[in-house]
Biopython code that builds the backbone (N, CA, C, O; Angstrom):
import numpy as np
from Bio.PDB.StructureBuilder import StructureBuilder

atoms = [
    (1, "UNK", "N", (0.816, -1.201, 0.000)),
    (1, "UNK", "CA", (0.000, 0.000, 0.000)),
    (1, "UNK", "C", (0.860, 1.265, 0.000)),
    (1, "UNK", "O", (0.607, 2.172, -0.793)),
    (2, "UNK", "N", (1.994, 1.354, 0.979)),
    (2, "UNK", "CA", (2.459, 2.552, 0.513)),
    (2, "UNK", "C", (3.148, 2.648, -0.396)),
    (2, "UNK", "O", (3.228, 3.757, -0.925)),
    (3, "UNK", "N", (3.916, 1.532, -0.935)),
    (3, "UNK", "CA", (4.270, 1.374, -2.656)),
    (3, "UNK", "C", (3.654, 2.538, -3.639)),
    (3, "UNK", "O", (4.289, 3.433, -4.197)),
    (4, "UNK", "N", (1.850, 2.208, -3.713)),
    (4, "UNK", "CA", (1.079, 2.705, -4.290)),
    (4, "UNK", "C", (0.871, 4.290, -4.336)),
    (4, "UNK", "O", (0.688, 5.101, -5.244)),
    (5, "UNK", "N", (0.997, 4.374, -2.753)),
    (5, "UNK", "CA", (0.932, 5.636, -2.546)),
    (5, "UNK", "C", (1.763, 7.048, -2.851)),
    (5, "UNK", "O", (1.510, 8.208, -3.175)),
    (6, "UNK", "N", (3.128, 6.057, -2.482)),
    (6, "UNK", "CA", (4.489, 6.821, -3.122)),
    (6, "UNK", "C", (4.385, 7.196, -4.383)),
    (6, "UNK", "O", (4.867, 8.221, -4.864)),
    (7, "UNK", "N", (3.761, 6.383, -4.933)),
    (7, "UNK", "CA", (4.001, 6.132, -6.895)),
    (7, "UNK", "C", (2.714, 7.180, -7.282)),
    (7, "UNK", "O", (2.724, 7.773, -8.361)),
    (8, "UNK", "N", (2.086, 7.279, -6.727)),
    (8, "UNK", "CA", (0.903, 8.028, -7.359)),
    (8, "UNK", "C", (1.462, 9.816, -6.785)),
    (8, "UNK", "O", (1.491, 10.865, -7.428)),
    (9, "UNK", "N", (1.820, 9.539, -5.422)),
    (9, "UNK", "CA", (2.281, 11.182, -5.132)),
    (9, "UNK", "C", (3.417, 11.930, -5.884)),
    (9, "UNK", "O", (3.734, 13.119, -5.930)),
    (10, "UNK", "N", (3.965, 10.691, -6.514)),
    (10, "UNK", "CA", (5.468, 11.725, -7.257)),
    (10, "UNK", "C", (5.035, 11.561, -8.525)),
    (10, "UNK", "O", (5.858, 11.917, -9.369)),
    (11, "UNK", "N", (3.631, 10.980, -9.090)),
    (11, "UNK", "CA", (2.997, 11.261, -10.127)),
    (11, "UNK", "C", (2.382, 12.790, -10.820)),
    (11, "UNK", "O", (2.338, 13.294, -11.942)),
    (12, "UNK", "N", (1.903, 13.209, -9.261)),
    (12, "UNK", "CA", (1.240, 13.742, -9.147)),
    (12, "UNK", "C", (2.139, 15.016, -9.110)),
    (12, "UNK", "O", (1.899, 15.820, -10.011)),
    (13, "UNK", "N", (3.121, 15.346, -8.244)),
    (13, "UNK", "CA", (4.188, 16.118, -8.116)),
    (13, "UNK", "C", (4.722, 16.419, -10.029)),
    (13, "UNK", "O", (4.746, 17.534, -10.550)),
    (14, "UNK", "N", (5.112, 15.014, -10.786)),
    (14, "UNK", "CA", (5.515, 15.469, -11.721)),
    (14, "UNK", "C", (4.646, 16.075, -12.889)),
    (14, "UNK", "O", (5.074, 16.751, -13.825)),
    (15, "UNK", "N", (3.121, 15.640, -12.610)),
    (15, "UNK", "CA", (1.815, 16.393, -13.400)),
    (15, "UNK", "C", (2.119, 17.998, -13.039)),
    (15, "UNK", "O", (2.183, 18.836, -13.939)),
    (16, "UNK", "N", (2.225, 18.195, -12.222)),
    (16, "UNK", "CA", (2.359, 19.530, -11.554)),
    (16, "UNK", "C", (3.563, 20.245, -11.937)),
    (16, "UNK", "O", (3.388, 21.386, -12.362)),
    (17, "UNK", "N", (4.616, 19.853, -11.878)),
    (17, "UNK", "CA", (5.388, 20.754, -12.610)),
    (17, "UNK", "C", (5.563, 20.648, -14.118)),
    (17, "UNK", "O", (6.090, 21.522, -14.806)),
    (18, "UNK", "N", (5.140, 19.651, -14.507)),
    (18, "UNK", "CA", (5.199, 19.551, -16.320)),
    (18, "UNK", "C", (3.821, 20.887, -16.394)),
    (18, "UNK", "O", (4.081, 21.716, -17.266)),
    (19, "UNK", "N", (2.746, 21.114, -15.784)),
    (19, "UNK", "CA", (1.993, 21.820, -16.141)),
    (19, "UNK", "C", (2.578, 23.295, -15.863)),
    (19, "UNK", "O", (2.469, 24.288, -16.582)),
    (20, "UNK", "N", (3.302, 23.149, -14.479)),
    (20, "UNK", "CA", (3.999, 24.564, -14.735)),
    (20, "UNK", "C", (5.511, 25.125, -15.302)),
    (20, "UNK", "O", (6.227, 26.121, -15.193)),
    (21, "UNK", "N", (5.498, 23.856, -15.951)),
    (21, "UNK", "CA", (6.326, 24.232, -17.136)),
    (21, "UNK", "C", (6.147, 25.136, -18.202)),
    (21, "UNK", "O", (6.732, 26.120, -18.654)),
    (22, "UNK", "N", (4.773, 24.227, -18.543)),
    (22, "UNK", "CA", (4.245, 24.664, -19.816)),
    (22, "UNK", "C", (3.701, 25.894, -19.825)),
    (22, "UNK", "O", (3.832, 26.541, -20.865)),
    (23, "UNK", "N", (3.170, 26.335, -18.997)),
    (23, "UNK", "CA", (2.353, 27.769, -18.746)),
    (23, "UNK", "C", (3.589, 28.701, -18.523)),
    (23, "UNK", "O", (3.462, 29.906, -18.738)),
    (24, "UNK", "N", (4.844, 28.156, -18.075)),
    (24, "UNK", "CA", (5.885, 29.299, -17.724)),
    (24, "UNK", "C", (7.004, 29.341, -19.681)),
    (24, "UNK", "O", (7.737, 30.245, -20.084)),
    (25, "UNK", "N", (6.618, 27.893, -20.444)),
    (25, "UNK", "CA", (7.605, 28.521, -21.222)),
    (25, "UNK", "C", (6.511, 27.423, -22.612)),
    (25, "UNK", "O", (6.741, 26.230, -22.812)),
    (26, "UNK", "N", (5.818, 27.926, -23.079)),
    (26, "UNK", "CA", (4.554, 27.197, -23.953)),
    (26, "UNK", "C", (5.532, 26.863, -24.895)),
    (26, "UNK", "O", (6.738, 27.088, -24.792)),
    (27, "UNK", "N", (4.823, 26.198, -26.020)),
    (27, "UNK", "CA", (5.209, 25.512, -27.099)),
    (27, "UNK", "C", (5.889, 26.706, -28.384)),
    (27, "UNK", "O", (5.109, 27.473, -28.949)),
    (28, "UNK", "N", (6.644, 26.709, -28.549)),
    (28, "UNK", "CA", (6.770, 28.093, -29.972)),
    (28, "UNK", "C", (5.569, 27.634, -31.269)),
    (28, "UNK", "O", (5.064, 26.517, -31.381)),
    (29, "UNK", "N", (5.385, 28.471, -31.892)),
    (29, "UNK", "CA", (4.094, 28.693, -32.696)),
    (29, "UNK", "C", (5.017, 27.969, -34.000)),
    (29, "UNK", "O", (4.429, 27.813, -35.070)),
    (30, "UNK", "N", (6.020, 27.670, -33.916)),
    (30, "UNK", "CA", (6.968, 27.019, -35.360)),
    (30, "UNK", "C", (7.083, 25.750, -35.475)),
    (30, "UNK", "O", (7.397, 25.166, -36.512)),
    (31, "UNK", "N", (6.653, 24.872, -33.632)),
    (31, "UNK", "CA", (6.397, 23.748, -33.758)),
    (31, "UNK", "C", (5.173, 23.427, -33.418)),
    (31, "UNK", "O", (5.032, 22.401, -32.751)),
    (32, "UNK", "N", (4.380, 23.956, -33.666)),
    (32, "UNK", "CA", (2.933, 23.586, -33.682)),
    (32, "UNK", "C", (2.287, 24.252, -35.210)),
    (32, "UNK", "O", (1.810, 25.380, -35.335)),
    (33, "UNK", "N", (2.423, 23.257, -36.241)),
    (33, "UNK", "CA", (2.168, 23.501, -37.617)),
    (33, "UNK", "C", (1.011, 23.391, -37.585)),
    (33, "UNK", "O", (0.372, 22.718, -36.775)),
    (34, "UNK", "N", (0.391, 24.361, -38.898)),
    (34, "UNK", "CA", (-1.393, 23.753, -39.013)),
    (34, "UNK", "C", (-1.732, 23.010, -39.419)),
    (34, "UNK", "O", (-1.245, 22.520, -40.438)),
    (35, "UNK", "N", (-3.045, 22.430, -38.625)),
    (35, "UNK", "CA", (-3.428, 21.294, -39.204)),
    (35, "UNK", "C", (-4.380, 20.764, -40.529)),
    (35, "UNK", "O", (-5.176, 21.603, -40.952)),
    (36, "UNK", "N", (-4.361, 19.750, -41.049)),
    (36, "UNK", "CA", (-5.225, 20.196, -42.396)),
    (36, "UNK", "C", (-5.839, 19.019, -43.042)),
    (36, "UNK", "O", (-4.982, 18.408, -43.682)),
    (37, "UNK", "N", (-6.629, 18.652, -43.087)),
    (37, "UNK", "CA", (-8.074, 17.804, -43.525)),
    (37, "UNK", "C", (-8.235, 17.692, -44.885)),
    (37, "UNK", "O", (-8.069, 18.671, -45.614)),
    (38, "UNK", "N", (-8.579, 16.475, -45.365)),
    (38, "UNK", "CA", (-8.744, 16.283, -46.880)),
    (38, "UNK", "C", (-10.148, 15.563, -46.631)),
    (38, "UNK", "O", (-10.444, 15.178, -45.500)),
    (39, "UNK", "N", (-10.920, 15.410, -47.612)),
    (39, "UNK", "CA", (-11.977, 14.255, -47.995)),
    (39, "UNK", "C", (-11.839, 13.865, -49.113)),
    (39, "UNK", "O", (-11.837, 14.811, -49.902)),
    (40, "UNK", "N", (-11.726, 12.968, -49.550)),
    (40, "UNK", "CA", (-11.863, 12.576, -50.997)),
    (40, "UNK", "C", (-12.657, 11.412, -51.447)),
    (40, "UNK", "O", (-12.558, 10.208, -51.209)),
    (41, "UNK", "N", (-13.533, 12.162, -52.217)),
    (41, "UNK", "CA", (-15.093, 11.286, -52.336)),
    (41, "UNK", "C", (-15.081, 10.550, -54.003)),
    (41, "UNK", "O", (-13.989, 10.205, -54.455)),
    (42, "UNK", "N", (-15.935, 10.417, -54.567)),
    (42, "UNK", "CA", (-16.387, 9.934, -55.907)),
    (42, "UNK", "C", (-16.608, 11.160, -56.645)),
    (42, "UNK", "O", (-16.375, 11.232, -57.852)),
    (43, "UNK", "N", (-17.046, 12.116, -55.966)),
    (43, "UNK", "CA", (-17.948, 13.104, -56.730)),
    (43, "UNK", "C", (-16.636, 14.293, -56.589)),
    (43, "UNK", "O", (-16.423, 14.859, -57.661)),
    (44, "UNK", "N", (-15.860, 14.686, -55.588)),
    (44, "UNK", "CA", (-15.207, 15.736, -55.154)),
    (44, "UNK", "C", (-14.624, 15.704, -54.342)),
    (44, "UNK", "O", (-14.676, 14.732, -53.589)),
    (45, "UNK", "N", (-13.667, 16.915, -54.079)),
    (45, "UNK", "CA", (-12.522, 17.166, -53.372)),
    (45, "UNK", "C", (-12.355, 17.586, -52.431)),
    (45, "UNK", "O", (-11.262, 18.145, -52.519)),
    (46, "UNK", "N", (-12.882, 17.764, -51.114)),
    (46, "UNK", "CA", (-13.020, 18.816, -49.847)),
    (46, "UNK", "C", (-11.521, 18.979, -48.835)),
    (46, "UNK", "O", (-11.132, 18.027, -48.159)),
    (47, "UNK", "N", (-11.143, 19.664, -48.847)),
    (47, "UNK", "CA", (-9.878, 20.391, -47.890)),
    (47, "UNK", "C", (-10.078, 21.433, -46.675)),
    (47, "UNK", "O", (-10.986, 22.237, -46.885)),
    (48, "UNK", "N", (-9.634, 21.525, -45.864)),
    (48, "UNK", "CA", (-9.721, 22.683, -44.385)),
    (48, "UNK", "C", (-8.323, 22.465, -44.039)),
    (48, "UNK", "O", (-7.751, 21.380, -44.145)),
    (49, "UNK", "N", (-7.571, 24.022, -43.436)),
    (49, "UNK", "CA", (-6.852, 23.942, -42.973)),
    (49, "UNK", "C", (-7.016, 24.621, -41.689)),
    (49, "UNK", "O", (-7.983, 25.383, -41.721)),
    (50, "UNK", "N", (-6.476, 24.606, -40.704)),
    (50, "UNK", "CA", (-6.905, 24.976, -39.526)),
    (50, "UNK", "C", (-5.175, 25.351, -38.411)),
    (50, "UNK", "O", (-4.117, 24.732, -38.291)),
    (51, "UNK", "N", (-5.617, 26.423, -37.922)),
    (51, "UNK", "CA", (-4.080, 27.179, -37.338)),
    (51, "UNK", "C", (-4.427, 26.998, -35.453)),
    (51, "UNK", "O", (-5.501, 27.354, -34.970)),
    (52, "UNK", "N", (-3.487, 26.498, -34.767)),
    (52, "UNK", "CA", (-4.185, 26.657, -33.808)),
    (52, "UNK", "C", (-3.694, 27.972, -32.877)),
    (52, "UNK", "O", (-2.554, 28.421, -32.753)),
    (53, "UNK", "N", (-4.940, 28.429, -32.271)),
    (53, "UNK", "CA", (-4.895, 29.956, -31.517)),
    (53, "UNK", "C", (-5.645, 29.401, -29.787)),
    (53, "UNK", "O", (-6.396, 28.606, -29.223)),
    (54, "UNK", "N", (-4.957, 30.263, -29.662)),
    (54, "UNK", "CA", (-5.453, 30.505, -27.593)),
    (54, "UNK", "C", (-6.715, 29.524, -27.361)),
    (54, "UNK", "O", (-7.821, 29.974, -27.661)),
    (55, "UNK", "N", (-6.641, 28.474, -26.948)),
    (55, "UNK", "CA", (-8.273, 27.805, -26.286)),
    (55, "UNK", "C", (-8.731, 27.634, -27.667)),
    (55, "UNK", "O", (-9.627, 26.792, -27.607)),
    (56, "UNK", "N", (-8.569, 28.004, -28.875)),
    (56, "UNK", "CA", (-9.716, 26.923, -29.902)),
    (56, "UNK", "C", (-8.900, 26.885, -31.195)),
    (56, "UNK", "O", (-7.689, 26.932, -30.982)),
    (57, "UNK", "N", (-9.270, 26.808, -32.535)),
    (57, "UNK", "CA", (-8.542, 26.432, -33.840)),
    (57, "UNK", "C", (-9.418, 27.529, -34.633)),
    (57, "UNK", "O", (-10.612, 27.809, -34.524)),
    (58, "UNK", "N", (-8.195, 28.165, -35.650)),
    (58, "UNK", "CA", (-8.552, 29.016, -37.101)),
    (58, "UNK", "C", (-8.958, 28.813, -37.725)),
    (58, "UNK", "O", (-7.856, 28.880, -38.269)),
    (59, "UNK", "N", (-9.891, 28.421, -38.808)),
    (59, "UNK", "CA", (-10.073, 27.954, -40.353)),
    (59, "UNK", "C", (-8.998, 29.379, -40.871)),
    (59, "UNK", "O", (-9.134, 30.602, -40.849)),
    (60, "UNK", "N", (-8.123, 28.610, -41.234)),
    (60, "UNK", "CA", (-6.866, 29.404, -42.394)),
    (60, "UNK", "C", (-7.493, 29.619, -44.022)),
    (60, "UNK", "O", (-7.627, 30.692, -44.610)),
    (61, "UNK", "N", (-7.878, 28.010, -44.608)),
    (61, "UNK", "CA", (-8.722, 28.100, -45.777)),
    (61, "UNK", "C", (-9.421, 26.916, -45.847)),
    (61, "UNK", "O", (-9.308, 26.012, -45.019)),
    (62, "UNK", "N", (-10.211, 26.893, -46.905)),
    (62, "UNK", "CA", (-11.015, 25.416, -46.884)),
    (62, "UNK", "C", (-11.765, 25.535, -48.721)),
    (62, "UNK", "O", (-12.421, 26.517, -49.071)),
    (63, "UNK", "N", (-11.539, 24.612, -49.443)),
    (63, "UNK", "CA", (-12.197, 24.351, -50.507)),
    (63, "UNK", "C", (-13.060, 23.532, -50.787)),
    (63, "UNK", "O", (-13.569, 22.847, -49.899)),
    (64, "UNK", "N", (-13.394, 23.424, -51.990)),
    (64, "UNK", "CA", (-14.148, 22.002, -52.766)),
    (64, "UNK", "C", (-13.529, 22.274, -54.087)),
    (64, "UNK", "O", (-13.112, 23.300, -54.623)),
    (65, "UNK", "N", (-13.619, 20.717, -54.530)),
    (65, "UNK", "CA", (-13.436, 20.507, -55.984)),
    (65, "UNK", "C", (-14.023, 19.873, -56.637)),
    (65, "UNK", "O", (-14.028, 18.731, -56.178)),
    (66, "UNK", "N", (-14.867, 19.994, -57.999)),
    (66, "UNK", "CA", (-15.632, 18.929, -58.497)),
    (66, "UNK", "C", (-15.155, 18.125, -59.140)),
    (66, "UNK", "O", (-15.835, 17.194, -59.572)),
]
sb = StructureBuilder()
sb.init_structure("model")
sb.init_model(0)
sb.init_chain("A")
sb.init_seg("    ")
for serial, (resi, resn, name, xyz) in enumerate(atoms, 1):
    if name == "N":
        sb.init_residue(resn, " ", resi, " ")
    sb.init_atom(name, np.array(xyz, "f"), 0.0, 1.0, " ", f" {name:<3s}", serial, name[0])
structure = sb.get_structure()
């Protein structure tokens, strides 16, 4: 039991500073590329690209093709 206990508290310790890692030095915007979606059907071509920003995602552009 305290095996368990140990293992989950320095879990928990290292959740905690990986999170205040991240909030003290975030990801650079050069490695977080946009992301981008294809469909490709019988009939046509559908594409979205998407940038990601603060709490949600951009539509950058998005097409169709017949």
């Amino acid at each position: 039991m305290s095996l368990s206990s140990g293992q989950s508290a320095f879990a928990q310790r290292t959740r905690s500073l990986s999170h205040a890692l991240t909030r003290a030095f975030p990801t650079p915007s050069l490695l977080t590329p946009p992301a981008a979606g294809i469909d490709i059907s019988d009939s046509s071509i559908k594409w979205m690209v998407l940038s990601p920003q603060p709490e949600t995602h951009r539509i950058i552009t998005y097409g169709e093709m017949y």
